[in-house]
C-alpha positions as semicolon CSV with decimal commas, in nm:
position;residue;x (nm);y (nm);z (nm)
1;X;0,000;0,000;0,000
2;X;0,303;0,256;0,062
3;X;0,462;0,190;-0,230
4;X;0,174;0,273;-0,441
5;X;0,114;0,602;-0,215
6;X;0,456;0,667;-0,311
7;X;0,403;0,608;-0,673
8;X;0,110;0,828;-0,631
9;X;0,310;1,106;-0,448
10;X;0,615;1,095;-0,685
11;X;0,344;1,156;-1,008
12;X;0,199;1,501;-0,763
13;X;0,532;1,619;-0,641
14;X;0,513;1,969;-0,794
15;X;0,200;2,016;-0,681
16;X;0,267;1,850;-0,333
17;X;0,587;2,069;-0,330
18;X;0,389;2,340;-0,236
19;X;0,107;2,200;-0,029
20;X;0,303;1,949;0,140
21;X;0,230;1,598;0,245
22;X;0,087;1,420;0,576
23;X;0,162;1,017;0,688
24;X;-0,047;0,911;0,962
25;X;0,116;0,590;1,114
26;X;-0,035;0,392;1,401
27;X;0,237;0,434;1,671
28;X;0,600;0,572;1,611
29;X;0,773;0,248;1,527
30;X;0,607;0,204;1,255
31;X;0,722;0,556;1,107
32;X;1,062;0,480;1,200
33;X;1,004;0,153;1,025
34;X;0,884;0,356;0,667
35;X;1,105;0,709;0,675
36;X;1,298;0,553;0,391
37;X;0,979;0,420;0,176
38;X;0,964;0,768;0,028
39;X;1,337;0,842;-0,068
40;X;1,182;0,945;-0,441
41;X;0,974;1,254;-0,331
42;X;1,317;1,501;-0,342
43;X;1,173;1,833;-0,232
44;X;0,855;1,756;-0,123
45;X;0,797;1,836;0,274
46;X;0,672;1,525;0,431
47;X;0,558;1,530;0,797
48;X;0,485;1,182;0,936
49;X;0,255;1,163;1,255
50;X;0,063;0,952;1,504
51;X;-0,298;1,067;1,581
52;X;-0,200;1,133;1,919
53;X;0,138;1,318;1,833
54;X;-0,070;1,509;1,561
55;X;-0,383;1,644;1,854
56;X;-0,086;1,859;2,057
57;X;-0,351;2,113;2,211
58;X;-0,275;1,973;2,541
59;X;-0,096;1,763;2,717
60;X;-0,229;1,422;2,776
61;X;-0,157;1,291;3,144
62;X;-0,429;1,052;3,202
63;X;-0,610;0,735;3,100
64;X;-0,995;0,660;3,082
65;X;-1,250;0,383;3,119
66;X;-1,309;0,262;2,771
67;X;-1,651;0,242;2,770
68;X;-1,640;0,674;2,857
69;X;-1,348;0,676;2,557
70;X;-1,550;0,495;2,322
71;X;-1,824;0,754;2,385
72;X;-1,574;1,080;2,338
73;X;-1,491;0,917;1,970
74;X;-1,848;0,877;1,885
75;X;-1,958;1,104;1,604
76;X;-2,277;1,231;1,731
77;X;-1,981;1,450;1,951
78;X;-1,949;1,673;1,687
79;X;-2,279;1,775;1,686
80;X;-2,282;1,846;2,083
81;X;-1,987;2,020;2,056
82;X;-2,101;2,261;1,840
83;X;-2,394;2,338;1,982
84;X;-2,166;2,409;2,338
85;X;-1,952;2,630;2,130
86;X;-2,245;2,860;1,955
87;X;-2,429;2,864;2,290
88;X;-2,152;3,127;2,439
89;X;-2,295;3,377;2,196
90;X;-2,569;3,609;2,337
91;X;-2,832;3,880;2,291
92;X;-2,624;4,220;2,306
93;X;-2,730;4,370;2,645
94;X;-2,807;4,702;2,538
95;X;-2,674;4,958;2,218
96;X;-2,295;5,050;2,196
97;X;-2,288;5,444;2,248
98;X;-1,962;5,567;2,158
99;X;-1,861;5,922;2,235
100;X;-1,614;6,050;1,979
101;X;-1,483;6,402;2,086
102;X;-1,809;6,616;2,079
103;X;-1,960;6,358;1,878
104;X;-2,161;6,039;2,015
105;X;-2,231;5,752;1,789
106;X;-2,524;5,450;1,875
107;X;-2,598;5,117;1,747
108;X;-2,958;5,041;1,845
109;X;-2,954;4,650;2,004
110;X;-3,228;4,542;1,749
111;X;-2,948;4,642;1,503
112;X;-2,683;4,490;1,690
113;X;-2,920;4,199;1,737
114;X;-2,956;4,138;1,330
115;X;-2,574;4,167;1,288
116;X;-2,536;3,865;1,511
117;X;-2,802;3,662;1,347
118;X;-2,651;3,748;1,005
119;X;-2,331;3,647;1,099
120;X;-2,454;3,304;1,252
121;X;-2,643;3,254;0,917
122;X;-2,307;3,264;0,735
123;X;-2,132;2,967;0,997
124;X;-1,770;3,063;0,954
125;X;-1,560;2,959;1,206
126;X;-1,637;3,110;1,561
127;X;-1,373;3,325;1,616
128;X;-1,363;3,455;1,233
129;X;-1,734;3,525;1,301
130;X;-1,643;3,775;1,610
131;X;-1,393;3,899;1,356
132;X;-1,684;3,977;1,119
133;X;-1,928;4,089;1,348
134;X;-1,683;4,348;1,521
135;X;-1,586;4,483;1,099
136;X;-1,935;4,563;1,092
137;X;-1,991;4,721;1,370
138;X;-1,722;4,945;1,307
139;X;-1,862;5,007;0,946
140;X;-2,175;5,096;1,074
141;X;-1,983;5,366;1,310
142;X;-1,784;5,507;1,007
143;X;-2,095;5,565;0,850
144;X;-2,197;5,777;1,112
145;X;-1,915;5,942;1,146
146;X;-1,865;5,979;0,730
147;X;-2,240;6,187;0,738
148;X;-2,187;6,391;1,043
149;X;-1,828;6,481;0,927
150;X;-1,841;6,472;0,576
151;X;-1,509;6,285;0,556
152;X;-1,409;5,949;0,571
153;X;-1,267;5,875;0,901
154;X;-0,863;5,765;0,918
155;X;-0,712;5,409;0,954
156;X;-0,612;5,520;1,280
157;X;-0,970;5,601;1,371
158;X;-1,095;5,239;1,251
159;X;-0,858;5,091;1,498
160;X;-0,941;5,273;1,746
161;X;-1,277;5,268;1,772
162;X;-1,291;4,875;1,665
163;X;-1,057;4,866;1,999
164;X;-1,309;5,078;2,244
165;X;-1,431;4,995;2,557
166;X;-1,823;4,990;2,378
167;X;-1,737;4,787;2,123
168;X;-1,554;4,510;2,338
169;X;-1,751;4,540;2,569
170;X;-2,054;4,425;2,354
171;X;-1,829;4,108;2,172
172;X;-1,717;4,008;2,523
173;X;-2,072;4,005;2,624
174;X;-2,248;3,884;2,256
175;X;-1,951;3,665;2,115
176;X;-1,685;3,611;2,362
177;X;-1,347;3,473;2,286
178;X;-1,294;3,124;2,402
179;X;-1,043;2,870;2,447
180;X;-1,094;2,488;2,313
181;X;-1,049;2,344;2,623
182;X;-1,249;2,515;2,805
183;X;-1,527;2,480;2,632
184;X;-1,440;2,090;2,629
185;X;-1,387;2,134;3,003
186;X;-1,715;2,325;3,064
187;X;-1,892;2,057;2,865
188;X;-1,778;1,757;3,045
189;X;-1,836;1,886;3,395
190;X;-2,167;1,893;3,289
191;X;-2,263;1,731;2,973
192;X;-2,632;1,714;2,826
193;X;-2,894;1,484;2,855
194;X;-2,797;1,181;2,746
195;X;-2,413;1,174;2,778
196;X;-2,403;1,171;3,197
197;X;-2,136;0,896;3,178
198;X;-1,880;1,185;3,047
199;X;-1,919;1,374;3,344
200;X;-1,591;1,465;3,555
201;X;-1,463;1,743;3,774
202;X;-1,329;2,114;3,572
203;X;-0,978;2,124;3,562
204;X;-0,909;1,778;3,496
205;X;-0,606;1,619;3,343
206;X;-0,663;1,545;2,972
207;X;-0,690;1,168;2,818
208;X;-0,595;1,088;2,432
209;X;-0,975;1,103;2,400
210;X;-1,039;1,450;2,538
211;X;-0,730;1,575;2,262
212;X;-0,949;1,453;2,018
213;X;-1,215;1,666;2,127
214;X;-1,053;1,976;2,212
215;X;-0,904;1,974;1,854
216;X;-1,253;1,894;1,704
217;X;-1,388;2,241;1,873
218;X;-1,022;2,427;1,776
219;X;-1,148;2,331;1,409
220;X;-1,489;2,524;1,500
221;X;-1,313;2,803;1,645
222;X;-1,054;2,843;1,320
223;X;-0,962;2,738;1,029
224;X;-0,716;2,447;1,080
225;X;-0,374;2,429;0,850
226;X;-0,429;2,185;0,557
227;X;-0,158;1,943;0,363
228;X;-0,209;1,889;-0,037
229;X;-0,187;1,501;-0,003
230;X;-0,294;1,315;0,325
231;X;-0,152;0,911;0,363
232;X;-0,333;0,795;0,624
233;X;-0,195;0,412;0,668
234;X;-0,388;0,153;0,949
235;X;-0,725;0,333;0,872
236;X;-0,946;0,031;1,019
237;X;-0,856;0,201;1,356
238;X;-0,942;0,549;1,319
239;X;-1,226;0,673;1,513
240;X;-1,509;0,939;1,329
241;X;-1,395;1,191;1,612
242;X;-1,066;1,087;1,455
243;X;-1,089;1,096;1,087
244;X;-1,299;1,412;1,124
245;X;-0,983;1,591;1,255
246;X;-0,782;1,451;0,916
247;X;-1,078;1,601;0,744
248;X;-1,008;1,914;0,922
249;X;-0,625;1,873;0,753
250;X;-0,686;1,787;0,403
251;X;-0,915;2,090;0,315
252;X;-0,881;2,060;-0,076
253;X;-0,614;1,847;-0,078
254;X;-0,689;1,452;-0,156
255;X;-0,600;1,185;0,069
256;X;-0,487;0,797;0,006
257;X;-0,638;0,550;0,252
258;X;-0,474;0,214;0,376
259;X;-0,663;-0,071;0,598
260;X;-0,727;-0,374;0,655
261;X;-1,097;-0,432;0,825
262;X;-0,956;-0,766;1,005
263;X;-0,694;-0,589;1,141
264;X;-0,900;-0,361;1,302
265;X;-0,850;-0,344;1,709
266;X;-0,948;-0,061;1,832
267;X;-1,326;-0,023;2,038
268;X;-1,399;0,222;1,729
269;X;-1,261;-0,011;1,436
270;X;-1,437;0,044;1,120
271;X;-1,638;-0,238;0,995
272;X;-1,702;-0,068;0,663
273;X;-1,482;0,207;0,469
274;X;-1,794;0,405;0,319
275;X;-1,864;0,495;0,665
276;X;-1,496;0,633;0,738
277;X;-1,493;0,784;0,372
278;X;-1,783;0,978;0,521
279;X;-1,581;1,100;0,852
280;X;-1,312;1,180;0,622
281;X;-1,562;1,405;0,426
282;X;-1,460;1,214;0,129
283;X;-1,788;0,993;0,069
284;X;-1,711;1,011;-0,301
285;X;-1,375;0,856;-0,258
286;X;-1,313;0,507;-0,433
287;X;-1,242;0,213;-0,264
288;X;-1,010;-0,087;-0,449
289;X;-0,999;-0,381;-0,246
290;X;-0,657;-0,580;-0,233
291;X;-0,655;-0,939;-0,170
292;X;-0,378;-1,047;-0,330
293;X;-0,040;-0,930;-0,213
294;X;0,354;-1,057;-0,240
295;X;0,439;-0,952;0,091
296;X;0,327;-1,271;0,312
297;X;0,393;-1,621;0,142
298;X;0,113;-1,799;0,124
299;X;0,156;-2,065;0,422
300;X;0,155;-1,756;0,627
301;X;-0,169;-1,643;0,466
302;X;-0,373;-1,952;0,519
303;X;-0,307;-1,978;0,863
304;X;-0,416;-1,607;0,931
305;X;-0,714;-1,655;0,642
306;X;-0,840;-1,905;0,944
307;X;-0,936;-1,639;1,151
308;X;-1,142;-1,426;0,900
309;X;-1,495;-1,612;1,004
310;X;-1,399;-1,447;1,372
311;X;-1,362;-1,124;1,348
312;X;-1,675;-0,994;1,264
313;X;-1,570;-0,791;0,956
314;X;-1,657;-0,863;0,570
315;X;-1,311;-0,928;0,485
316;X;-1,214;-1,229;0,107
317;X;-0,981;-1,455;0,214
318;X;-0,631;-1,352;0,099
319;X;-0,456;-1,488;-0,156
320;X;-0,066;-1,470;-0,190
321;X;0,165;-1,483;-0,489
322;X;0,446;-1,666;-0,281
323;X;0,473;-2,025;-0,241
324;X;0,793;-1,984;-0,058
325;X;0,815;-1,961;0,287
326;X;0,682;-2,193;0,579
327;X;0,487;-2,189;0,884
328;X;0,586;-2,393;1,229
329;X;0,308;-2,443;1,513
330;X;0,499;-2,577;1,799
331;X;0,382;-2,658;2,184
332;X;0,629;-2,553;2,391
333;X;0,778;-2,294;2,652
334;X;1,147;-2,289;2,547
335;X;1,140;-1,927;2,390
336;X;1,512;-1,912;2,395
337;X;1,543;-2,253;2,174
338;X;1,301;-2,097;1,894
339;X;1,469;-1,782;1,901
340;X;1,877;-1,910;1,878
341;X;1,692;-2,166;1,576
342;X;1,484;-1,818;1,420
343;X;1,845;-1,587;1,445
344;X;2,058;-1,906;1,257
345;X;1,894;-1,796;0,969
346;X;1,922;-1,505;0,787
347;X;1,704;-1,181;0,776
348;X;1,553;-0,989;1,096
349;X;1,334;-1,152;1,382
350;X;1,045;-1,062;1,550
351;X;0,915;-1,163;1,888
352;X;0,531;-1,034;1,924
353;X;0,454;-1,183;2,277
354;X;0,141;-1,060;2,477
355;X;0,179;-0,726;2,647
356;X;0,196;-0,874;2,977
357;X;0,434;-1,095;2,853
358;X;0,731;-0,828;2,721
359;X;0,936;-0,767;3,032
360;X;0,937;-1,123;3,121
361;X;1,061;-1,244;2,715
362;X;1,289;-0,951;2,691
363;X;1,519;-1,067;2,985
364;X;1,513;-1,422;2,838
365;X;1,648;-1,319;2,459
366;X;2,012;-1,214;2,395
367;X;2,075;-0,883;2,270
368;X;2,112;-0,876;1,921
369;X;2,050;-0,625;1,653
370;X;1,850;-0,837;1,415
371;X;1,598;-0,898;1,706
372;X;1,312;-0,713;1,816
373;X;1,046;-0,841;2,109
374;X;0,777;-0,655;2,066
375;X;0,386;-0,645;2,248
376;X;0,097;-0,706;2,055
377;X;-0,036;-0,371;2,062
378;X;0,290;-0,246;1,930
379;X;0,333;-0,448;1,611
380;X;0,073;-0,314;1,398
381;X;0,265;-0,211;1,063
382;X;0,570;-0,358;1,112
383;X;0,702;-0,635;0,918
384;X;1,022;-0,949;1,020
385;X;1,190;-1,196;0,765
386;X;1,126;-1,439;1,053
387;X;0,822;-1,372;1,324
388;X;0,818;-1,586;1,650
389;X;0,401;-1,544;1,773
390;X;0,423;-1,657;2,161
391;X;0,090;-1,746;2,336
392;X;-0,211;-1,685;2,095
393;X;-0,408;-1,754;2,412
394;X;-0,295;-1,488;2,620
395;X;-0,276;-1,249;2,307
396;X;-0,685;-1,339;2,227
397;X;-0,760;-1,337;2,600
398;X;-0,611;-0,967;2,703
399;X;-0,848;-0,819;2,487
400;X;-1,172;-0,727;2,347
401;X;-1,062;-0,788;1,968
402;X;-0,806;-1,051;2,082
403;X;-0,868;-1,245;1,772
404;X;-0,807;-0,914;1,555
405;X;-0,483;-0,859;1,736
406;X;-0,382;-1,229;1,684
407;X;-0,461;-1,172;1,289
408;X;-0,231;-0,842;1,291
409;X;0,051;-1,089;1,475
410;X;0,052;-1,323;1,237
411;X;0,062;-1,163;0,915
412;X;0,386;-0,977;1,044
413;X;0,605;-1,251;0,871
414;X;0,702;-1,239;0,527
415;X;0,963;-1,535;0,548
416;X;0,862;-1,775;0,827
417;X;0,609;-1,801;1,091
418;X;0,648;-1,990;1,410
419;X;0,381;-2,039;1,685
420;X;0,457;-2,119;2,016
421;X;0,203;-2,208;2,250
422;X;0,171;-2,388;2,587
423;X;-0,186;-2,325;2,653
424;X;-0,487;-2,481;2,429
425;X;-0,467;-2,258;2,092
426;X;-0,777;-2,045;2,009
427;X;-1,022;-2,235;1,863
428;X;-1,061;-2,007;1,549
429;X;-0,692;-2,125;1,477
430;X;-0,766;-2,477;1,458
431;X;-1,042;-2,478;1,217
């Protein structure tokens, strides 16, 4: 899939040399893993990102239940959001009188009242809309001033009156300025009807799910920077909350979309891509299924095809164009045995153990370049010549989408496979 983004990205590179270009990875090994699968794009500025590392409003200190996660990344959030955002503005209290040397200008507040609703009509982004509503009302003075005087008022004059105590006063009263968090803050101390479970204390520290938020209401409060070409790769696990703020990023600019639905672990996986092509805001976009890949020989493949009837997902079988390589499903404990036998050969090796598993593995395995041990929830992305899976039980147990983690384990070898197991292997393996 990255190759063919960065086919795609070498055929746009004067145009991407001026909008620049976006790769969303799942953690930061992977990006590590793919800084040199785009050596061809020269000049063009390319920025590679986690979601998390991308949402920077604030800093993220704390975790969640993931039942009150799953409901901050639900799209009807947007919605609610907005509506706490547009609620801050209010009916002017009174007219702005301005006195202006011997001079005293007024804006009735059934005036000032139609300027807000005129503004609202137009929905541009909050603050742009106090921006808007403030021009006006210092129009509305300079023509006042322009018939009484007879002249047209100085640039000096604009500023100053748009900078007066009557003026302010009325936008800090009718359209205040706000900051994202607080509205997100504000809103989860007490949240509407219906969404109780969010509710915390003010001042709280932030989770990865509250980032998500607080950049969804930055977007309503200004216009966020865009890129020309967005590569978003391990789609399946974006969130709406989350591919709306990759909407927010790729303005006009086109993006290039890379999943696999069975690899999909996340409480928010996608289960369909017209519904993320939606989030995205690109409903239109095209979607080319690929089922038949040269990465993962094709032993590898059928033993991770067995899982497919699991996982909930409408996912083909996959089909390989390798007959090479070969697959070993072996019950026993003796990590250290499978690993000297996995190193003997040539090419790198991976160790994807359970998470609870990683301390205890890495103090077993000698220290050697060409080895990694990595947890589960690590591995997504990466690829080994030689991949060493260690307790399918414990991987399918620690999890709600055990099984889809177990499926992202396997297909991590594009050599060899071996399966080590001492407890009864998941029954979707088997069959």
């Amino acid at each position: 899939g990255l190759h063919r983004a960065a086919y795609l990205l070498y055929l746009h590179r004067e145009r991407l040399r001026r909008s620049g270009v976006l790769i969303v990875g799942p953690n930061r090994a992977f990006l590590r893993y793919i800084s040199d699968v785009l050596p061809a794009l020269g000049e063009v500025e390319v920025e590679q990102s986690t979601m998390d590392d991308l949402l920077t409003h604030v800093p993220v200190r704390a975790t969640e239940d993931s039942e009150v996660a799953a409901l901050k990344h639900d799209p009807r959030m947007a919605g609610e959001l907005r509506k706490a955002l547009w609620a801050r503005i209010q009916r002017p209290p009174g007219p702005i009188v301005l006195s202006d040397g011997s001079y005293r200008w007024r804006i009735d507040e059934g005036v000032l009242r139609r300027l807000i609703d005129d503004v609202r009509r137009e929905e541009p982004p909050y603050l742009v809309g106090r921006e808007r509503l403030q021009a006006r009302v210092v129009a509305l003075l300079q023509r006042q001033a322009e018939a009484h005087r007879a002249e047209s008022p100085s640039d000096a004059w604009l500023r100053k009156v748009a900078r007066s105590k009557p003026v302010l006063a009325f936008l800090d009263h009718s359209w205040p300025i706000v900051k994202a968090e607080k509205v997100v803050a504000e809103f989860l101390a007490e949240p509407p009807a219906g969404w109780e479970k969010l509710q915390r204390a003010k001042s709280p520290k932030w989770t990865a799910a509250d980032a998500v938020l607080i950049d969804e209401v930055a977007g309503l409060l200004d216009r966020t920077p865009s890129f020309g070409h967005i590569v978003i790769d391990e789609a399946q696990d974006l969130s709406p909350m989350q591919a709306r703020a990759l909407a927010r990023r790729s303005g006009h600019g086109s993006l290039t979309v890379l999943g696999d639905l069975a690899q999909g672990t996340s409480p928010w996986a996608a289960r369909d891509w017209k519904d993320t092509l939606v989030h995205l805001d690109k409903a239109d976009g095209r979607v080319i299924p690929l089922s038949t890949g040269f990465r993962v020989p094709e032993a590898v493949v059928e033993v991770a095809n067995r899982l497919l009837p699991s996982l909930g997902v409408s996912v083909p079988p996959a089909k390989s164009l390798r007959r090479d390589g070969w697959l070993e499903v072996r019950e026993s404990g003796d990590v250290m045995q499978a690993v000297s036998e996995l190193l003997a050969r040539e090419g790198s090796v991976g160790v994807i153990v359970p998470d609870a598993a990683l301390d205890r593995i890495n103090a077993k395995v000698p220290d050697d370049p060409r080895l990694d041990v990595v947890p589960v929830s690590m591995v997504k992305g990466l690829e080994y010549d030689h991949v060493l899976v260690f307790e399918p039980a414990d991987i399918v147990a620690a999890e709600t989408k055990g099984l889809n983690m177990l499926y992202v384990a396997l297909t991590r070898a594009v050599t060899s496979l071996t399966v080590l197991y001492t407890k009864e292997l998941p029954a979707a393996l088997t069959t």
